[in-house]
C-alpha positions in Angstrom: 47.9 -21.5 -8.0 48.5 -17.9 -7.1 44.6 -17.1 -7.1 44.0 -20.2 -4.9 46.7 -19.1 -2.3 45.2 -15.4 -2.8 41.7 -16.5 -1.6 43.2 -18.8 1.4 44.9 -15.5 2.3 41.9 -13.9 2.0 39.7 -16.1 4.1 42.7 -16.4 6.7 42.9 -12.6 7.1 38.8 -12.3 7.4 39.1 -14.6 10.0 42.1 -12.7 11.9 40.2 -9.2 11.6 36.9 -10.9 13.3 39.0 -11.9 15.8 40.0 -8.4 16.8 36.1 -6.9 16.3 34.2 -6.4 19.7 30.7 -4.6 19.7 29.4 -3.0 23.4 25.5 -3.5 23.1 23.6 -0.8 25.1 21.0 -2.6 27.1 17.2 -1.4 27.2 15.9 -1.9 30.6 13.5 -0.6 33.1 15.7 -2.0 35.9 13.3 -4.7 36.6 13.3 -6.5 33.0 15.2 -6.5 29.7 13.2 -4.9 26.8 12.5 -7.4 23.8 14.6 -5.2 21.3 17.6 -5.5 22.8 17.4 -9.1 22.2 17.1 -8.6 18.5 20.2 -6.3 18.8 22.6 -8.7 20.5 21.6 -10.9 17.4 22.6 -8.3 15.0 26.0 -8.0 17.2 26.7 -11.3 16.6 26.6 -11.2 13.1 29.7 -9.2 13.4 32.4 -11.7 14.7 34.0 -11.0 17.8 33.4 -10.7 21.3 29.7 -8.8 22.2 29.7 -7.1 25.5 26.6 -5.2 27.1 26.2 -2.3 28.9 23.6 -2.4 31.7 23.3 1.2 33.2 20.7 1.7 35.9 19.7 1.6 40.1 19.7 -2.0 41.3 19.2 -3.3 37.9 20.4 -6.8 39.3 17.4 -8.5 37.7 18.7 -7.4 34.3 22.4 -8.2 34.7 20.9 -11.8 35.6 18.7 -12.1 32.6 21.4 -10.5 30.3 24.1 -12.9 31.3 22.4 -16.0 30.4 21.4 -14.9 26.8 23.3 -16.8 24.1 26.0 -14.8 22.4 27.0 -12.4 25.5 30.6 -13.2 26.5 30.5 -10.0 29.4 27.9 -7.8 31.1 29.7 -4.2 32.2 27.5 -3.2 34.8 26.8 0.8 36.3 24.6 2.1 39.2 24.1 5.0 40.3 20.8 7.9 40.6 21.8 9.9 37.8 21.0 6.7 35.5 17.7 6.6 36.6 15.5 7.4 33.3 18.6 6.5 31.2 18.6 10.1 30.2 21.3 10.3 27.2 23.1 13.8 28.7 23.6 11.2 31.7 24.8 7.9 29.6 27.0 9.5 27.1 29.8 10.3 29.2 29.6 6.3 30.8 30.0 4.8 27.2 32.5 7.4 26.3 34.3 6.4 29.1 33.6 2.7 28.4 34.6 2.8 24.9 38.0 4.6 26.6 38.6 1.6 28.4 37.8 -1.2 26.2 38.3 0.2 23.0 35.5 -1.4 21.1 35.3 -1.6 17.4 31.5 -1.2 17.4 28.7 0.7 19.3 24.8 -0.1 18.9 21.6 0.1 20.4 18.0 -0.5 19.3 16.3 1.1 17.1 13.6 2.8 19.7 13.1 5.9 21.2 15.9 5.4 23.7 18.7 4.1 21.1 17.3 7.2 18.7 17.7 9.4 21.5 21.6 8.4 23.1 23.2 6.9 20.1 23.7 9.9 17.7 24.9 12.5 21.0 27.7 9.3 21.2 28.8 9.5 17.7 28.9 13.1 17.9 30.5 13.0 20.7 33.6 10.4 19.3 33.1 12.5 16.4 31.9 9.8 13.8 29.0 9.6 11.2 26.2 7.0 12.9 24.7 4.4 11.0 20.4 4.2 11.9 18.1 2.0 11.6 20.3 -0.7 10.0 18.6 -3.6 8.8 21.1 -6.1 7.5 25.3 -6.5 8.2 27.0 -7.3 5.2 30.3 -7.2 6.8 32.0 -5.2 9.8 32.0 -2.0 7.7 29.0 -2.3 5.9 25.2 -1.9 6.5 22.1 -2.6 4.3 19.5 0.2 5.9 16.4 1.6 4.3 15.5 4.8 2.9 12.2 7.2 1.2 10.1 5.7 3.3 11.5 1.8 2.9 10.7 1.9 -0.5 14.6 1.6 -1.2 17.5 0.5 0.3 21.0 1.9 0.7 24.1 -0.2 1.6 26.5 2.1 3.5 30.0 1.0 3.9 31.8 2.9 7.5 34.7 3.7 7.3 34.7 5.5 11.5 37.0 3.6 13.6 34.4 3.0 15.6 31.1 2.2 14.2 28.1 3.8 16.2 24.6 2.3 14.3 21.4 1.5 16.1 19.6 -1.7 14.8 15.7 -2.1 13.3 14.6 -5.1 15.8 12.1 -6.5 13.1 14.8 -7.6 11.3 16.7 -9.6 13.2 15.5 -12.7 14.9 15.3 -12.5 18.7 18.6 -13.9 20.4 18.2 -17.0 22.4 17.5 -16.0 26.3 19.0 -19.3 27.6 22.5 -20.9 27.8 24.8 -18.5 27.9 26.7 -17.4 30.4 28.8 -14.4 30.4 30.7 -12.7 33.1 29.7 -9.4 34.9 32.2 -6.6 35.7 31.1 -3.4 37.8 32.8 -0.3 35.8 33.0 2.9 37.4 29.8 5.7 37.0 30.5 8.5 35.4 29.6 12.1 38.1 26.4 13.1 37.1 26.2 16.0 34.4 23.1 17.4 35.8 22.0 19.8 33.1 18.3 17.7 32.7 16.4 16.1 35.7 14.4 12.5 35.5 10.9 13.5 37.0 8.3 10.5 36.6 7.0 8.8 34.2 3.5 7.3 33.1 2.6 4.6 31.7 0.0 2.9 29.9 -0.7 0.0 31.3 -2.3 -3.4 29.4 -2.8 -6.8 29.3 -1.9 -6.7 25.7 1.0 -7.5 24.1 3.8 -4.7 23.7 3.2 -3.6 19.7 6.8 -3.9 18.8 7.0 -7.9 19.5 3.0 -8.8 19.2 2.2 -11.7 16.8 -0.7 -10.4 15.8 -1.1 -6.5 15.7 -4.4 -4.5 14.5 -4.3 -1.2 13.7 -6.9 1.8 13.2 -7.5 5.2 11.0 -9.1 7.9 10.3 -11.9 5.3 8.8 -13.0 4.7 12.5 -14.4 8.3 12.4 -13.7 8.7 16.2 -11.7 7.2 19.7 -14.9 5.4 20.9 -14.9 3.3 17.1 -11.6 2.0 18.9 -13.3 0.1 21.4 -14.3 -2.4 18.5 -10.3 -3.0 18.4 -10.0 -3.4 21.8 -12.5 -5.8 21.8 -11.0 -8.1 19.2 -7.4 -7.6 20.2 -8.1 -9.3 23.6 -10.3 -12.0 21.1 -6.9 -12.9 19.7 -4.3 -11.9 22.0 -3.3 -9.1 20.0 -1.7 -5.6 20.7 -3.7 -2.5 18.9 -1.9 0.5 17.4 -2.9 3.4 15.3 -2.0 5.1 12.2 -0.4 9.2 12.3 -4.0 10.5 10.8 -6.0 8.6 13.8 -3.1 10.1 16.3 -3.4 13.4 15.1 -6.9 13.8 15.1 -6.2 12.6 19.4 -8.2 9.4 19.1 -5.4 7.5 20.6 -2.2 8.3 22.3 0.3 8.9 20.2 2.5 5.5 21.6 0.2 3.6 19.6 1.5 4.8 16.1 2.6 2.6 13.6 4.6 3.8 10.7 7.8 5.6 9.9 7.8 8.2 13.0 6.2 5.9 14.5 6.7 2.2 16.1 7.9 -0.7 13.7 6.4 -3.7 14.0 6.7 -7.3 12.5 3.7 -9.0 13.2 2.6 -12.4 11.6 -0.7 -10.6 11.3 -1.6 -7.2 10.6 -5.4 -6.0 10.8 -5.9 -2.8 9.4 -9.0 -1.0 9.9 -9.6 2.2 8.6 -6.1 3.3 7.2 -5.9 4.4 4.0 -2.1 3.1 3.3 -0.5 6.0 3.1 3.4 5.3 2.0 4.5 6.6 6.2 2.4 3.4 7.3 3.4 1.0 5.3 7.3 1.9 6.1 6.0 0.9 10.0 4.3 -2.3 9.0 6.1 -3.7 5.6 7.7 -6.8 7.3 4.7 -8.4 8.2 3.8 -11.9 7.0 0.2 -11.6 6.5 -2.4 -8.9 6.2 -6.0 -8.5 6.3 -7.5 -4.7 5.6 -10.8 -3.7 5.9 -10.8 -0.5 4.2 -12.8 2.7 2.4 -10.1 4.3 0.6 -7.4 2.3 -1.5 -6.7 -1.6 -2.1 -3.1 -2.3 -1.5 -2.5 -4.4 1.0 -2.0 -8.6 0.3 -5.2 -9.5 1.1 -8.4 -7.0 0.5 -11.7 -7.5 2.6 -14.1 -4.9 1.5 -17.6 -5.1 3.1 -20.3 -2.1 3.3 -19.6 -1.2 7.0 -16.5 -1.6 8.3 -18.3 -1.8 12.2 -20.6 -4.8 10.9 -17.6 -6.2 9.6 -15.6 -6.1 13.2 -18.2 -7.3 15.6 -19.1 -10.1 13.4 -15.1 -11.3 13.3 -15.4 -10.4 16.9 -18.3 -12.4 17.9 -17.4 -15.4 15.3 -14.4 -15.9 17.2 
């Protein structure tokens, strides 16, 4: 009887402490649109219980609050303009979320796992004075966090005991959340005076028709195999065959036959693709921690055979414009 009413107690008090949890997701936006991995980390926000509120910090990034307040699982949008957000330089966002977290006391901070959450997310923990959590792939419960380590060949479950809990979330591993029917509220919270120690100049971008890598279905990827940057074009060609972006492993980057926003692989990008092509990588343990949680892959290859599936054929070229000009 007493172990019966111990584990209604239990699920009672579980149920109470959700109640009081409340995670501020950091939005990832170039003022114009919302990008993808944010999505994925409003999902993972869920999966804590409580109320998820985003931040949107940016000049006239009305498009975004729009698009943010309609995703499922968003009860409030916190929204902040001003010129020193332009860039989202992290000496400029810190002191907004500090100043956020001051006035609505949140339980839990994240971002995603990209460049930008890699870049703000640890100055805000130092800043509160609290261990982050990167790269987290999997929520146990509100104070604990399945995230991978040596290279994603392991994983480590790390239980946070901060009282706030600053972690920045791998986007491949949570499912996108929905973008329609929802429909949170929007408060304007005041910006933060500009610190002014680093200046937003300009920036350049690649642009493509492709998919972005992170979210592409279908991703193929080049090495060292391909000899040289002009070998590439034989990618390029059969990416816009299946609709598929085109990235690169560290050896191809470093010897400059791509730029280096085409890496795949643990410094790299992370990507999830239902199919992976990869030509000319030797599958070296710093790839595979970039491409692991793929569903399918094909590899045309000199060097090793350890991917799923192995396609070994005398000349990798041959073998490329013949699936190029079969499909």
């Amino acid at each position: 009887m007493n172990r019966a009413f111990n584990k209604t107690n239990l699920k009672h008090l579980t149920g109470l402490l959700q109640r009081f949890q409340s995670t501020l997701v950091v939005a990832e936006h170039n003022n114009d649109k919302l990008t993808p991995i944010t999505l994925n980390t409003i999902t993972a926000a869920s999966k804590l219980g409580g109320d998820v509120s985003c931040l949107v910090a940016g000049t006239n990034c009305s498009k975004v609050v729009e698009e943010i307040s309609k995703i499922q699982g968003v009860k409030k949008v916190l929204v902040a303009q001003h010129d020193s957000y332009k860039g989202a330089l992290p000496e400029e966002l810190t002191p907004l979320i500090l100043e956020t977290q001051k006035q609505f006391n949140f339980t839990h901070i994240c971002a995603g796992a990209s460049a930008f959450g890699k870049n703000l997310l640890p100055r805000v923990a130092a800043k509160l004075d609290v261990a982050p959590i990167s790269d987290i792939i999997e929520i146990k419960s509100p104070d604990t966090f399945v995230r991978t380590i040596y290279a994603g060949n392991a994983l480590s479950t790390v239980k946070c005991d901060e009282a706030v809990k600053v972690f920045t979330v791998r986007g491949t591993s949570f499912e996108a959340a929905s973008p329609g029917g929802g429909s949170a509220t929007s408060e304007e919270v005041a910006a933060t005076s500009p610190v002014a120690i680093s200046e937003w100049l300009e920036q350049n971008l690649t642009k493509s028709d492709r998919p972005e890598l992170t979210s592409a279905k279908t991703v193929i990827s080049g090495g060292r195999g391909l000899k040289s940057g002009d070998n590439f074009k034989l990618l390029y060609d059969l990416a816009d065959k299946l609709n598929a972006a085109v990235g690169a492993s560290r050896a191809a980057v470093d010897a400059g036959y791509v730029p280096n926003d085409m890496q795949v692989g643990q410094t790299g990008k992370i990507v999830a693709p239902d199919l992976y092509i990869a030509v000319g990588i030797s599958g070296a343990i710093q790839h595979l921690a970039g491409m692991k949680d793929r569903k399918d892959t094909i590899l045309k290859n000199y060097f090793t055979k350890i991917f799923i599936h192995f396609v070994f054929l005398p000349k990798m070229t041959e073998t490329v414009h013949i699936l190029t000009k079969t499909l």
